[in-house]
C-alpha positions as CSV (number, residue, x, y, z in Angstrom):
1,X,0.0,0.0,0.0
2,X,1.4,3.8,-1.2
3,X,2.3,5.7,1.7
4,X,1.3,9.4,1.6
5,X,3.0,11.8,4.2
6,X,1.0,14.8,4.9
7,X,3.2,17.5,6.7
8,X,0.7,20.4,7.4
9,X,1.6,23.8,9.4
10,X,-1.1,26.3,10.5
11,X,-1.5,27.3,14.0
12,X,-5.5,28.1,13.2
13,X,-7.6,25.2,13.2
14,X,-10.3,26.5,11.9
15,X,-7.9,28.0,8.7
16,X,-8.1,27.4,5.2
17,X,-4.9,25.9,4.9
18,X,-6.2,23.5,7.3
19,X,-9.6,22.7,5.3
20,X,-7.1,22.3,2.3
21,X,-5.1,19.4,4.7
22,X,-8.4,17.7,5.7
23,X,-9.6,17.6,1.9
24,X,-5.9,16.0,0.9
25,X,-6.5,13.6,3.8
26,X,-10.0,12.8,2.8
27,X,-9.1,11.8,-0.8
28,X,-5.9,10.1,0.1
29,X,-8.2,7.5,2.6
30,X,-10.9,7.4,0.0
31,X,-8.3,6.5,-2.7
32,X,-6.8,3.6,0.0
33,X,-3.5,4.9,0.7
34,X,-1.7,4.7,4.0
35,X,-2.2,8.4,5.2
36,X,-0.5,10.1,8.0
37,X,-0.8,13.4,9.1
38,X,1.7,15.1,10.7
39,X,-0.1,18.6,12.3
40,X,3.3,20.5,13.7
41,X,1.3,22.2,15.6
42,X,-0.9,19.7,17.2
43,X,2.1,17.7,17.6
44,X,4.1,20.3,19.6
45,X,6.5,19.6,17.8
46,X,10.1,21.8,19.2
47,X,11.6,23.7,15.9
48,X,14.8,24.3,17.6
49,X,17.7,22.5,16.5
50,X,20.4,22.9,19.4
51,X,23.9,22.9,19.0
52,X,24.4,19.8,21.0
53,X,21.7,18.1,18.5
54,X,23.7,19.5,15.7
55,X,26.6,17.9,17.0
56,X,25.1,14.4,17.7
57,X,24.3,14.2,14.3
58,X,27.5,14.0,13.1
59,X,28.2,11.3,15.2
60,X,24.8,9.0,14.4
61,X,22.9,10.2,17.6
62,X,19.1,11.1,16.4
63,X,16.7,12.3,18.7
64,X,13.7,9.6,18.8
65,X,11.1,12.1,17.9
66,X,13.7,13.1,14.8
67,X,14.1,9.6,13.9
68,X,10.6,8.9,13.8
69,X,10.0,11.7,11.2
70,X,12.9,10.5,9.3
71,X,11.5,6.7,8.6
72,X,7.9,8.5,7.9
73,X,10.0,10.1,5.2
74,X,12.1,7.2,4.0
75,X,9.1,5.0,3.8
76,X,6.5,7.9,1.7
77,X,5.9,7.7,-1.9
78,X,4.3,11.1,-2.0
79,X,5.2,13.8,0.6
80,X,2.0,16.9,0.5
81,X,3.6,19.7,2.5
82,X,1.1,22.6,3.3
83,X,1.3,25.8,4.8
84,X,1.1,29.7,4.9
85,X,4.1,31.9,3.7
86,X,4.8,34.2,6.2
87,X,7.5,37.0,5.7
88,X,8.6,35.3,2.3
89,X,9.4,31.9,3.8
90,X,8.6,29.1,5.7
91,X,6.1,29.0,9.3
92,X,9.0,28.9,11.8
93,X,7.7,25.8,13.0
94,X,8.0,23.9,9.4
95,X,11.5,25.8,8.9
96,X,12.6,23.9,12.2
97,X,11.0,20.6,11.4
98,X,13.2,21.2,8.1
99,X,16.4,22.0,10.2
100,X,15.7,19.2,12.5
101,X,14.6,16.3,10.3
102,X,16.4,16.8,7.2
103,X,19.9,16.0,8.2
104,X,24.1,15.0,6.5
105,X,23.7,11.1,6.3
106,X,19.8,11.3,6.0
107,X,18.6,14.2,3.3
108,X,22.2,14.5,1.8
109,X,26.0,13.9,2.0
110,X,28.7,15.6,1.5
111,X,32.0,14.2,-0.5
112,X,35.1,15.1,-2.0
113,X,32.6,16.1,-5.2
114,X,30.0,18.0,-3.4
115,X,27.4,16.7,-1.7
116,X,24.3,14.5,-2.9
117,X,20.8,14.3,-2.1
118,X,19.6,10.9,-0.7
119,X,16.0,11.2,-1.0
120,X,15.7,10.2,-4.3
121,X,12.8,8.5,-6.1
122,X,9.7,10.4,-4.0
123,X,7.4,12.7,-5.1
124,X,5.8,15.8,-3.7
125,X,3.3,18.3,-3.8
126,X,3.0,21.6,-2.2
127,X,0.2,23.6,-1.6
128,X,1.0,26.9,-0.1
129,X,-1.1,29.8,0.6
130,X,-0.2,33.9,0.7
131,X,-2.4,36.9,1.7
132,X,-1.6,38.2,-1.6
133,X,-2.2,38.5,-5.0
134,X,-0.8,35.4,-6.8
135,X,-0.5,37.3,-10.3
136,X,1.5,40.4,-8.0
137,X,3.7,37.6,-6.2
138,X,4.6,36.4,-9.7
139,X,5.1,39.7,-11.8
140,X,7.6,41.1,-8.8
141,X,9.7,37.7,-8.9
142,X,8.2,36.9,-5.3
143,X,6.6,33.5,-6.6
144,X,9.7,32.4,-8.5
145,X,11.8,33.0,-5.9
146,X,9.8,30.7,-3.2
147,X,10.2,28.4,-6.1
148,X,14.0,28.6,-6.4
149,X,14.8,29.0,-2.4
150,X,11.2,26.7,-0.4
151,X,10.4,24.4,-2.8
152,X,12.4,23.1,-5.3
153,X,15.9,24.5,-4.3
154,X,16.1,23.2,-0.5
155,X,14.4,19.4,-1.7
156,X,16.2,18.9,-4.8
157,X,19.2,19.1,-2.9
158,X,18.7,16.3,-1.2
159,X,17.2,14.3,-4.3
160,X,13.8,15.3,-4.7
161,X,12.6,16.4,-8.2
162,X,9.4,15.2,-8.7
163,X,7.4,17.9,-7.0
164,X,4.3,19.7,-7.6
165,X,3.5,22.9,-5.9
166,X,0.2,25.5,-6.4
167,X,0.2,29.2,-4.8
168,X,-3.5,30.0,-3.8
169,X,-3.7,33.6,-2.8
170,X,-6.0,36.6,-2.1
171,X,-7.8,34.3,0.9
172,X,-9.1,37.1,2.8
173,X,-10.8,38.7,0.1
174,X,-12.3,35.6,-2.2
175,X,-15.7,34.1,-1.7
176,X,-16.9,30.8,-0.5
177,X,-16.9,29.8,-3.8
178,X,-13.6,30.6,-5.1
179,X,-12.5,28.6,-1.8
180,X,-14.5,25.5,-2.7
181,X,-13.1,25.9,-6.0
182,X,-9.5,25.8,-4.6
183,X,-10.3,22.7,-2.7
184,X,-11.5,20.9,-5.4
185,X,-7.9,21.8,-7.3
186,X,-6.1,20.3,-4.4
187,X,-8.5,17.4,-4.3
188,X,-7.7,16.9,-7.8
189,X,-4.1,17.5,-7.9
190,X,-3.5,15.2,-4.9
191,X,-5.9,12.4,-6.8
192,X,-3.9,12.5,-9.6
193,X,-0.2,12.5,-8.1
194,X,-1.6,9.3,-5.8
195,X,-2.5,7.4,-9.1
196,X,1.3,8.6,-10.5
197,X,3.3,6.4,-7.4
C-alpha cells in the first residue's frame, strides 16, 4: 500500500490551509493509501535544533522524535507539504522541522565532489497559501523566488525532483466559492499524483 505523508503547518484550526489538509487527507483514505498526518502544531513539535543536537548528528545520535520523522519520510511515496508563507518563507515551526529532520547522512552527504541528495525516487506536492495577490507575487519575482529558495531548491538538494507545488492567494478577500473551488484543485491534484506512485 502507497504511503502518503501529509506535513501540514497552521497554528489556526479553523484555517483554510487547514480545510485544504483535511480535503488531501480525505481523498488520500478514499483512494486507499496509507495516510499520516503530521499537524506541527498539534504535535508540539520543538523547531529548535540545538547545538548539542547538531553535534550528535555527526556522530549518528538522532533524537527519537527526529528519527521517527525521518522513517515517515524514508518510507512515503508522496510527501504533501502545506502551509502559509509568512514573511517570504517558511512558518518557523516547518523551517525547524526542516532544520531538524532533514539532516548530512539522512537528506544529503557531503564528499570530496559535493554533496548528494539521498531522497531520491519520492514525489511531492506543495500547496502553499499567501495573503496576496498570486499574479503580483509572480510579476515582482516573489513566486519564483519561493520556487527557487522553499520548494524546489532546498528538496532537490537532497534528491527530490518530482514535485508539484500551487500558490492560492487573495484568501481574505475571495468568496466561498472561489475557496471551494481551490479545494477541489487540491483534491484533484493530490488524486492525480496518488495514481502517478
Amino acid at each position: 500500500m502507497k504511503l502518503h505523508l501529509i506535513i501540514f503547518a497552521h497554528p489556526n484550526s479553523n484555517s483554510f490551509t487547514k480545510a485544504m489538509a483535511d480535503t488531501v487527507m480525505e481523498v488520500s483514505q478514499q483512494f486507499g493509501a496509507n495516510t499520516v498526518v503530521r499537524n506541527l502544531y498539534a504535535l508540539n513539535f520543538d523547531p529548535v535544533l540545538s547545538y548539542e543536537e547538531m553535534q550528535g548528528v555527526w556522530q549518528g545520535i538522532i533524537p527519537e522524535e527526529v528519527s521517527y520523522e525521518q522513517k515517515l519520510i524514508q518510507q512515503a511515496d508522496l510527501i504533501t507539504m502545506i502551509y502559509p508563507v509568512w514573511w517570504m518563507g517558511f512558518p518557523a515551526i516547518l523551517k525547524g522541522y526542516l532544520d531538524r529532520v532533514f539532516t548530512h547522512g539522512f537528506a544529503y552527504q557531503t564528499g570530496e565532489n559535493g554533496s548528494v541528495g539521498l531522497l531520491q525516487g519520492k514525489k511531492m506536492q506543495h500547496f502553499i497559501n499567501i495573503g496576496n495577490n498570486v499574479e503580483v507575487y509572480q510579476a515582482k519575482g516573489f513566486a519564483q523566488a519561493l520556487d527557487v529558495c522553499l520548494v524546489n531548491g532546498l528538496f532537490n538538494y537532497c534528491g527530490i525532483t518530482d514535485i508539484e507545488h500551487r500558490l492560492f492567494g487573495d484568501l481574505h478577500i475571495i468568496s466561498d466559492q472561489e475557496r471551494k473551488a481551490m479545494l477541489t484543485e487540491v483534491a484533484e491534484k493530490t488524486l492525480k499524483n496518488l495514481t502517478a506512485v
